[in-house]
MARLO-422013 format. One record per residue (C-alpha): residue in three letters; x negated, y negated, z negated. Coordinates in steps of 0.05 Angstrom, whole numbers, plus 5000, padded with zeros to 4 digits. Example, Ala and Ser with C-alpha at 12.3 -4.5 7.8 and 13.67 -1.06 7.14 Angstrom:
REM residues 2
ala475450904844 ser472750214857 
This chain:
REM residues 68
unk481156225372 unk485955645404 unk491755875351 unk486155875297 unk483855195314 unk491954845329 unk494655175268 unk488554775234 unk489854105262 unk496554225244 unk495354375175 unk490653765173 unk496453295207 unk501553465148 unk496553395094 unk494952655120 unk501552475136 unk504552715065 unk499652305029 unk501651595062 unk508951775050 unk507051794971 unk505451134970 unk510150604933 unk510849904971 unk514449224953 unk514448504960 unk511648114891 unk509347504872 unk504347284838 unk505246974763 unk499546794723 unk492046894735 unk487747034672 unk480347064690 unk479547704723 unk487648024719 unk493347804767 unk500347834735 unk505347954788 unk513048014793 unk516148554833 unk523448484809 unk527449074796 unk522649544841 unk517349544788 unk518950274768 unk515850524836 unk508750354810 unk505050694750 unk500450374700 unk492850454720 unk494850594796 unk490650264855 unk494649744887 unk492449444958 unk494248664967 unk494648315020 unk496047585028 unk501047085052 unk499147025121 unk499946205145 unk500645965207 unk496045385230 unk499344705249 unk496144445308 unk495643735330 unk494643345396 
């Protein structure tokens, strides 16, 4: 039963960890805005994405300026 139930988990682990490793990443910027579509410029590492793919963005994260 314990070999059953580690071989499992470790079947599990790989599946999980393969699927984050697919994932393309790179630094863009963003372009234009037209009403509801965001045109952004990834440079020459544009060919790791495919059209109609989900894409996760995250913004520019700013520091705040404190005063006395």
């Amino acid at each position: 039963m314990k070999k059953l139930m580690s071989t499992l988990l470790a079947i599990a682990f790989v599946m999980t960890s393969a699927a984050s490793g697919l994932a393309a990443s790179a630094k863009c910027t963003v372009t234009s805005i037209e009403e509801n579509k965001v045109i952004l410029d990834c440079g020459s590492k544009a060919d790791k994405f495919e059209a109609g793919s989900q894409v996760k963005i995250k913004s520019a994260k700013r520091k705040a300026i404190e005063g006395c």
